[in-house]
LUMMI-5841 format. One record per residue (C-alpha): residue in one letter; x, y, z; residue number from 0. Coordinates in steps of 0.1 Angstrom, whole numbers, plus 5000, padded with zeros to 4 digits. Example, Ala and Ser with C-alpha at 12.3 -4.5 7.8 and 13.67 -1.06 7.14 Angstrom:
residues 2
REC   resn     xx     yy     zz   resi
REC      A   5123   4955   5078      0
REC      S   5137   4989   5071      1
This chain:
residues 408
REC   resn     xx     yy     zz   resi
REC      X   5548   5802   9690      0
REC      X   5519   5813   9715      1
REC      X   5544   5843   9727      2
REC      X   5545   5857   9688      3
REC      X   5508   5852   9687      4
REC      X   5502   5868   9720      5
REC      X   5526   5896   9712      6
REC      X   5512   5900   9676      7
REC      X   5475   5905   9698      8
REC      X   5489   5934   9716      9
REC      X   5498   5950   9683     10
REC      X   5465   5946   9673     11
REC      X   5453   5960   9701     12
REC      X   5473   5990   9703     13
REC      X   5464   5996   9672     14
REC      X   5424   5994   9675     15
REC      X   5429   6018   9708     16
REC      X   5445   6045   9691     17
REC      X   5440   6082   9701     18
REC      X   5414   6108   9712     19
REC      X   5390   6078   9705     20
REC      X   5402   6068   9670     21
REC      X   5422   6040   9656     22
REC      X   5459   6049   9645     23
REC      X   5441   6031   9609     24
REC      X   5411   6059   9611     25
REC      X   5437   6084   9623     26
REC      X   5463   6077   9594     27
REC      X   5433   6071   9569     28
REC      X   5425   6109   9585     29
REC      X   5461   6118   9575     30
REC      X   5464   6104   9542     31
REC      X   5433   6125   9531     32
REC      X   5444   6158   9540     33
REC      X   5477   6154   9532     34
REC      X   5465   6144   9499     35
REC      X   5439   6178   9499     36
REC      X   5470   6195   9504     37
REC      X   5490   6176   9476     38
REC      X   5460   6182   9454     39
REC      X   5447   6218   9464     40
REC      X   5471   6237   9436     41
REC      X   5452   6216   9408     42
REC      X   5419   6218   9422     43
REC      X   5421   6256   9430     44
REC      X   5433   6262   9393     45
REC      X   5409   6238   9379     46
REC      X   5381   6257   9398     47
REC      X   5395   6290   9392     48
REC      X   5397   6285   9351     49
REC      X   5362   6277   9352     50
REC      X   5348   6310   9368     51
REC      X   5376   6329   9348     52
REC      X   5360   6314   9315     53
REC      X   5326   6325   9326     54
REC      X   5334   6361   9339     55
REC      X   5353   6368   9302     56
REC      X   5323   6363   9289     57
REC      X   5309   6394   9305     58
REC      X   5319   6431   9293     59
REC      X   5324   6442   9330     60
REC      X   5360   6438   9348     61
REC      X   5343   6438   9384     62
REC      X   5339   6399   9381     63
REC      X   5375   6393   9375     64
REC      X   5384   6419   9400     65
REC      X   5361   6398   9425     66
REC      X   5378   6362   9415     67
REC      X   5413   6375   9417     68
REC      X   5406   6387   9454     69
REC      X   5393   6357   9467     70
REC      X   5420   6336   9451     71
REC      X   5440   6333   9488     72
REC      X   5408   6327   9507     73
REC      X   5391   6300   9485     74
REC      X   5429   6279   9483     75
REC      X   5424   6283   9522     76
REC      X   5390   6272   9521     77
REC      X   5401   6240   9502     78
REC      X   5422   6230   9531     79
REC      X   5398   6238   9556     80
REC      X   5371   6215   9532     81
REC      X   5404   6185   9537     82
REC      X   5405   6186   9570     83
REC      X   5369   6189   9577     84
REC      X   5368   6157   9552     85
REC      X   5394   6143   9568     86
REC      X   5375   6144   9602     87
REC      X   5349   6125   9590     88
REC      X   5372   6090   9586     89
REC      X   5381   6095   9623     90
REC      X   5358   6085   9652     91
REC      X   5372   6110   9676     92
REC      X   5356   6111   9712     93
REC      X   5333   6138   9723     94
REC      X   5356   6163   9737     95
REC      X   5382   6157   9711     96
REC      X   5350   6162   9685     97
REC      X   5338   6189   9701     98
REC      X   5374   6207   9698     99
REC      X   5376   6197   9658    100
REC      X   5346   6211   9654    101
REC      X   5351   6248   9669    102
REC      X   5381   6242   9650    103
REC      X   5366   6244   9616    104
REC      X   5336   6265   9625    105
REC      X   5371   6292   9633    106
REC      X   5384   6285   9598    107
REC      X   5359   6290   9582    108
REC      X   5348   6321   9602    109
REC      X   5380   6330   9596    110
REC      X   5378   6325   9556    111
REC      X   5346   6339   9552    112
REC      X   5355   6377   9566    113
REC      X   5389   6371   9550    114
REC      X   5374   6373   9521    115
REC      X   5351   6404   9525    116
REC      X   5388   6422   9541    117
REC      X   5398   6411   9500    118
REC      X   5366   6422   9485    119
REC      X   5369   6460   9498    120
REC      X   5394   6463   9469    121
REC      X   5374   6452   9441    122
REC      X   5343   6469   9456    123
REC      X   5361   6500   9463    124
REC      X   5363   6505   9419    125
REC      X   5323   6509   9425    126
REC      X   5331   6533   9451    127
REC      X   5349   6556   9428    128
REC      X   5320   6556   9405    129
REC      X   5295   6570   9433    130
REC      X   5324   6597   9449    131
REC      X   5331   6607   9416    132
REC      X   5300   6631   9417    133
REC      X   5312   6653   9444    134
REC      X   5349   6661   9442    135
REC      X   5379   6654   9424    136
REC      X   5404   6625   9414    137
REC      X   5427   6634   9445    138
REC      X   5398   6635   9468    139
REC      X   5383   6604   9454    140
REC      X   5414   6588   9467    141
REC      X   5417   6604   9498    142
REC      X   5377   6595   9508    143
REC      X   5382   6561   9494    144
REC      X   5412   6553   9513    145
REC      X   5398   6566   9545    146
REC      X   5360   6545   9546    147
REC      X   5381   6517   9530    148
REC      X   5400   6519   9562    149
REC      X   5373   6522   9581    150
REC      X   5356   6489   9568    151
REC      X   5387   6472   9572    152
REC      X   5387   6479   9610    153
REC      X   5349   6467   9610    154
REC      X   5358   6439   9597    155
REC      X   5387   6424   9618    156
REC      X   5367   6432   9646    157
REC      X   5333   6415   9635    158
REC      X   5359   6385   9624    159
REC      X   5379   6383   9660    160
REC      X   5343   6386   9677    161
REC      X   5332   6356   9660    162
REC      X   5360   6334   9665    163
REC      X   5359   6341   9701    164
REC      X   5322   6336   9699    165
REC      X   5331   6304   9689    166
REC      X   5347   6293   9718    167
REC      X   5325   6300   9744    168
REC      X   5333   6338   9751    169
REC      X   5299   6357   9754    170
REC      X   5315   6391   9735    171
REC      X   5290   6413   9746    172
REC      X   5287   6402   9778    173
REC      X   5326   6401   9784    174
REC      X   5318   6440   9769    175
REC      X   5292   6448   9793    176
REC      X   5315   6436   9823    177
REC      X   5342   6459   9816    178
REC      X   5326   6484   9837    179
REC      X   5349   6511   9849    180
REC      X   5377   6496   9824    181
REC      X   5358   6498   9794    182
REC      X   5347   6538   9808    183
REC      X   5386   6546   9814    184
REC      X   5392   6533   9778    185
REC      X   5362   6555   9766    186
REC      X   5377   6584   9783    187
REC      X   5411   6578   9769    188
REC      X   5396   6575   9734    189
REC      X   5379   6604   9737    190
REC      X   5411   6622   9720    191
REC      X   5408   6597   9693    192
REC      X   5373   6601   9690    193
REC      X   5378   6640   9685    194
REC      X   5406   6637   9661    195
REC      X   5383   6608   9639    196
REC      X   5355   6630   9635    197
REC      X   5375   6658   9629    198
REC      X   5388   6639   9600    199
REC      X   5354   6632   9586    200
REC      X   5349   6666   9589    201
REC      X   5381   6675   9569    202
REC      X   5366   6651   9541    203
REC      X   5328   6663   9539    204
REC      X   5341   6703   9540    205
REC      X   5368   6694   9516    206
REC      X   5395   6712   9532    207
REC      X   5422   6697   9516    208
REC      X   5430   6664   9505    209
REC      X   5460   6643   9498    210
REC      X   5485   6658   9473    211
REC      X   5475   6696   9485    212
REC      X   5499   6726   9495    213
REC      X   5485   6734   9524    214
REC      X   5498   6759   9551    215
REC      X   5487   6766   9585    216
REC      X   5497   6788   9616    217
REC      X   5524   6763   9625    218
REC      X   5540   6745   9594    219
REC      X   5532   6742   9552    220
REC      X   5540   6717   9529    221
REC      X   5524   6690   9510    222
REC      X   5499   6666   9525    223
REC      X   5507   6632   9523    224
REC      X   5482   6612   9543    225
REC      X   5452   6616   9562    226
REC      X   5449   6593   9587    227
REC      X   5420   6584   9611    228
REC      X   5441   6607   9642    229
REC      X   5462   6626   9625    230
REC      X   5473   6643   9590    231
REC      X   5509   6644   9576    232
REC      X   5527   6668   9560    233
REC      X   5560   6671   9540    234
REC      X   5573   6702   9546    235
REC      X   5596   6714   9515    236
REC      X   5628   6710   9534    237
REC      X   5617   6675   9533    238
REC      X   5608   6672   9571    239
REC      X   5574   6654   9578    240
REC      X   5552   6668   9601    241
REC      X   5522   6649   9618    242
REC      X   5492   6667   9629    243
REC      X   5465   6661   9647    244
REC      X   5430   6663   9625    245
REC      X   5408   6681   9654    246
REC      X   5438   6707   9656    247
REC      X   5439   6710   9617    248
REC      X   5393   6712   9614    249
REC      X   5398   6741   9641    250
REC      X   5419   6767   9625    251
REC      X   5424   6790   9602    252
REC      X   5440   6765   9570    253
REC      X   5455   6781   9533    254
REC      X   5451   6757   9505    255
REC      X   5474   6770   9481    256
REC      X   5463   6741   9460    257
REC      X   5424   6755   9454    258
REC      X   5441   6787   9436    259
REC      X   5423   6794   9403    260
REC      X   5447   6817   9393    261
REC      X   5485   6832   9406    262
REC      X   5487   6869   9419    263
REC      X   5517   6894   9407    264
REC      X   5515   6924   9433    265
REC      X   5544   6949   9425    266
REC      X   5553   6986   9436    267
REC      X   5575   6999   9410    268
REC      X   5593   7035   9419    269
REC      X   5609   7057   9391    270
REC      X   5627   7084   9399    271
REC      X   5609   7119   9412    272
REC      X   5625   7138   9375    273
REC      X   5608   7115   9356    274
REC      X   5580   7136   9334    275
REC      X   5543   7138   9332    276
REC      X   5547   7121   9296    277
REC      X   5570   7099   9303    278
REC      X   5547   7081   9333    279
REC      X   5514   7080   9315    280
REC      X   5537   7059   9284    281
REC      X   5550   7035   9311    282
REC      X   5520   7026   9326    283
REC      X   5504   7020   9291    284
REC      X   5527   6997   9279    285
REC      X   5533   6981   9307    286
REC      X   5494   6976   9306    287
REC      X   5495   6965   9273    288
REC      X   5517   6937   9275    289
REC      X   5501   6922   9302    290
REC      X   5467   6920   9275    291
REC      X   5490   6908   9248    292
REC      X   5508   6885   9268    293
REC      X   5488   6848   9268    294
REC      X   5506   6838   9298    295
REC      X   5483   6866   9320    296
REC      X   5445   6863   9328    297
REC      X   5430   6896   9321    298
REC      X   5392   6887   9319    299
REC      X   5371   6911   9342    300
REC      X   5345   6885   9349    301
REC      X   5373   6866   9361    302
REC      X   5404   6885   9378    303
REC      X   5411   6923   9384    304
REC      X   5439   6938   9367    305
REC      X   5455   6972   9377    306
REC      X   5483   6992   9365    307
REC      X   5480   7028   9381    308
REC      X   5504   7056   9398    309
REC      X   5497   7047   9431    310
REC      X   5517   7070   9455    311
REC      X   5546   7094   9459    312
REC      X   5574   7079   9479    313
REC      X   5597   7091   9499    314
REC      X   5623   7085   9473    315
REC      X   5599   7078   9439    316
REC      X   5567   7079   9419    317
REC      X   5553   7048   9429    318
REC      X   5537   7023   9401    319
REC      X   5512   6997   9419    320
REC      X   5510   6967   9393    321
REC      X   5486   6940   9404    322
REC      X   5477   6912   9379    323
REC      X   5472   6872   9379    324
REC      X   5490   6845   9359    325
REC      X   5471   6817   9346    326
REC      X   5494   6795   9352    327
REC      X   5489   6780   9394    328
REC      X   5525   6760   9392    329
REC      X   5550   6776   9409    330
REC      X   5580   6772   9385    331
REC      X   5562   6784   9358    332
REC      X   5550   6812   9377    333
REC      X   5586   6828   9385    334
REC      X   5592   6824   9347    335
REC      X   5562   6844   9342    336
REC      X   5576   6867   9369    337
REC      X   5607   6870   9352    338
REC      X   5597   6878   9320    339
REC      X   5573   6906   9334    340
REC      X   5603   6921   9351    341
REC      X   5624   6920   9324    342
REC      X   5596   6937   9300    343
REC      X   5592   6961   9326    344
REC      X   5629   6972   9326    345
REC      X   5632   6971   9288    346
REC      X   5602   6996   9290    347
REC      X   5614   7016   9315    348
REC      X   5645   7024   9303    349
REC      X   5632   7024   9263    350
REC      X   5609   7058   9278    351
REC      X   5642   7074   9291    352
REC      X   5632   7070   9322    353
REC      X   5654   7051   9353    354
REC      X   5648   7033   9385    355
REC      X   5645   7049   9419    356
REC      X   5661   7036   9449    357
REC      X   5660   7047   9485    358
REC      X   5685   7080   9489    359
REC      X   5685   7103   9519    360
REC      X   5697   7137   9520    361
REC      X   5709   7154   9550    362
REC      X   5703   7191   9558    363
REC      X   5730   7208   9583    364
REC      X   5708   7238   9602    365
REC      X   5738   7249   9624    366
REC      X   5773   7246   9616    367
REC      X   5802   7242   9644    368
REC      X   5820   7274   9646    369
REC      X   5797   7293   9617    370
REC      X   5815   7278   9592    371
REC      X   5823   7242   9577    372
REC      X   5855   7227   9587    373
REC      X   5883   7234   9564    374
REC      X   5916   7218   9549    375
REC      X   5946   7251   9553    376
REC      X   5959   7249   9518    377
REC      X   5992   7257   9514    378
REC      X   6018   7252   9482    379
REC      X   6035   7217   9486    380
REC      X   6078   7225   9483    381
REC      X   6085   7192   9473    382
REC      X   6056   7188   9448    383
REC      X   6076   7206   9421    384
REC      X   6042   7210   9400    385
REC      X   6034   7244   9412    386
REC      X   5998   7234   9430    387
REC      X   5984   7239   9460    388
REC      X   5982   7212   9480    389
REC      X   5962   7208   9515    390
REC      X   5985   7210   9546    391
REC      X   5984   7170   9554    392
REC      X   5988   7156   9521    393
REC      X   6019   7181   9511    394
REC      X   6036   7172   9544    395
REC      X   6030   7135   9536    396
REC      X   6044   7143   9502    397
REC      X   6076   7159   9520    398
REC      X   6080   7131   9544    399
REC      X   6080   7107   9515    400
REC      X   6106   7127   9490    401
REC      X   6127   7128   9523    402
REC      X   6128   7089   9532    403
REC      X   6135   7082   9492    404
REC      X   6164   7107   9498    405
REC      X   6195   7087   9500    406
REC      X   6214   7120   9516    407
């Protein structure tokens, strides 16, 4: 009996020591009530979540229920950390193991609270649209937006890493400061980022191009797609995506086919040299005409030059220079336009009696071989039965023939 009661002591005891300073009853008590925070966070979270949902309907703005739905991860998070941290209470841990808890949930929490400003950006970004919306467009809204939101995002990791390691004992800006020659080889290997950043904020503020755009530079054109904090990509149209750098794109010479008010026509149009004095003035009329009667061409002075004029004589035509814009920017619809302009022009062309010139050559033969041109002897063919003369070669190819279809 006095061995069970002895042996039921050590039990006892076992139990009261426990771990890191706590009773394995404190530590399961511990346990129990943040496994039952987790159990319990789902209806708490929703519970909480209705409630603020139910006040922010009752405003006319959206921004509030833009707000709760981003920090909808990082409050269920922050009801666990708020378990565990409860949970730490019921157990009597020793000082070094408190000490550890401790920095533990100071870095969750750190780690909550700039997770939710990384979540808020979103929502915040709507208010963003409202003050970038005075300088530029929808595309470059988007393309301004999604840069500085980038940019904040990066802040933001950073300030949250430095304050978890804060946490722990690491003296950021001293471990900064002690870098020395590291920290000046990193500067000088940034230095190509550094150029290629600014040269992106410079890309922004001048509004060379933004995201959508058909751009086309010295060395490729196509569509942007992104523009990045280093570098700009673009989709070529055979599909192919091209990266550029930004400081190489802010430093030369850039088309933005994109910005175009309006599309340009420039034509030379020959018709032949016999064509008459009459005959020119009514073609350039009527082809002038129809681009003034034609909705799909701009023709407003203020606006865009138009010009239909016999420009030059050709070496093989009266040249016709036609220079007009479309109103139309899209390209499909511009080589409709085109088409329909060529086909007038031809119907009017041809409706003056006049034709089409083409290159032609003519050669002029100063000295002749022997005084006089080179000659076929014509001689009447025997076999040809027809009476005609026939040139040497071809009636001695006739003869030849006759003679192999002679069975004799």
């Amino acid at each position: 009996m006095n061995v069970l009661i002895d042996f039921w002591k050590e039990i006892v005891a076992v139990w009261r020591t426990g771990l890191f300073g706590a009773t394995y009853g404190d530590i399961f008590l511990a346990i129990g009530i943040f496994v039952l925070f987790l159990l319990a966070r789902r209806m708490l979270f929703r519970t909480l979540m209705n409630l603020l949902l139910a006040l922010a309907r009752r405003t006319e703005t959206q921004f509030d229920e833009l707000i709760l739905t981003a920090i909808e991860k990082p409050l269920e998070f922050g009801i666990v950390v708020l378990g565990l941290f409860i949970a730490g209470q019921f157990a009597p841990l020793s000082e070094p193991v408190r000490e550890v808890f401790d920095h533990l949930i100071r870095s969750f929490i750190a780690f909550t609270i700039f997770w939710t400003f990384y979540r808020l950006l979103d929502p915040f970004s709507h208010l963003f649209d409202r003050a970038v919306g005075l300088i530029g467009s929808a595309s470059m809204h988007a393309t301004i937006k999604g840069f500085v939101i980038r940019v904040f995002k990066v802040v933001i990791v950073c300030l949250g890493a430095a304050a978890i390691f804060q946490e722990w004992g690491f003296n950021v800006v001293a471990v900064l400061g002690s870098l020395g020659l590291v920290g000046m080889a990193v500067a000088l290997g940034a230095q190509e980022f550094i150029k290629n950043m600014f040269a992106g904020l410079t890309i922004f503020i001048d509004r060379m191009f933004e995201k959508g755009n058909w751009i086309k530079t010295p060395d490729v054109e196509g569509t942007v797609e992104d523009i990045g904090f280093r570098s700009t990509t673009i989709r070529r149209f055979d599909k192919a995506l091209v990266t550029i750098p930004n400081s190489k794109l802010a430093g030369e010479a850039l088309v933005n086919f994109s910005r175009m008010t309006h599309r340009r026509i420039y034509w030379t149009i020959g018709v032949e040299y016999r064509t008459t004095h009459e005959q020119l003035r009514a073609i350039v009329k009527d082809i002038w005409d129809y681009l003034h009667n034609t909705p799909d061409f701009e023709t407003d002075p203020a606006k865009v030059k138009t010009f239909v004029f016999i420009d030059a004589f050709g070496p093989s035509s009266i040249d016709i220079m036609l220079y007009c814009f479309t109103k139309t920017t899209d390209w499909g619809e511009w080589l409709a336009v085109k088409q329909s302009l060529a086909l007038a022009i031809k119907g009017i062309v041809e409706g003056h009696g006049a034709s089409f010139a083409f290159p032609s050559s003519s050669i002029y033969v100063e000295k002749l071989p022997f005084g006089k041109p080179e000659t076929f002897p014509l001689q009447q063919g025997p076999d040809d039965g027809s009476g005609k003369l026939l040139p040497e070669g071809l009636a001695n190819a006739a003869s030849e023939s006759r003679h192999n279809r002679d069975p004799g």
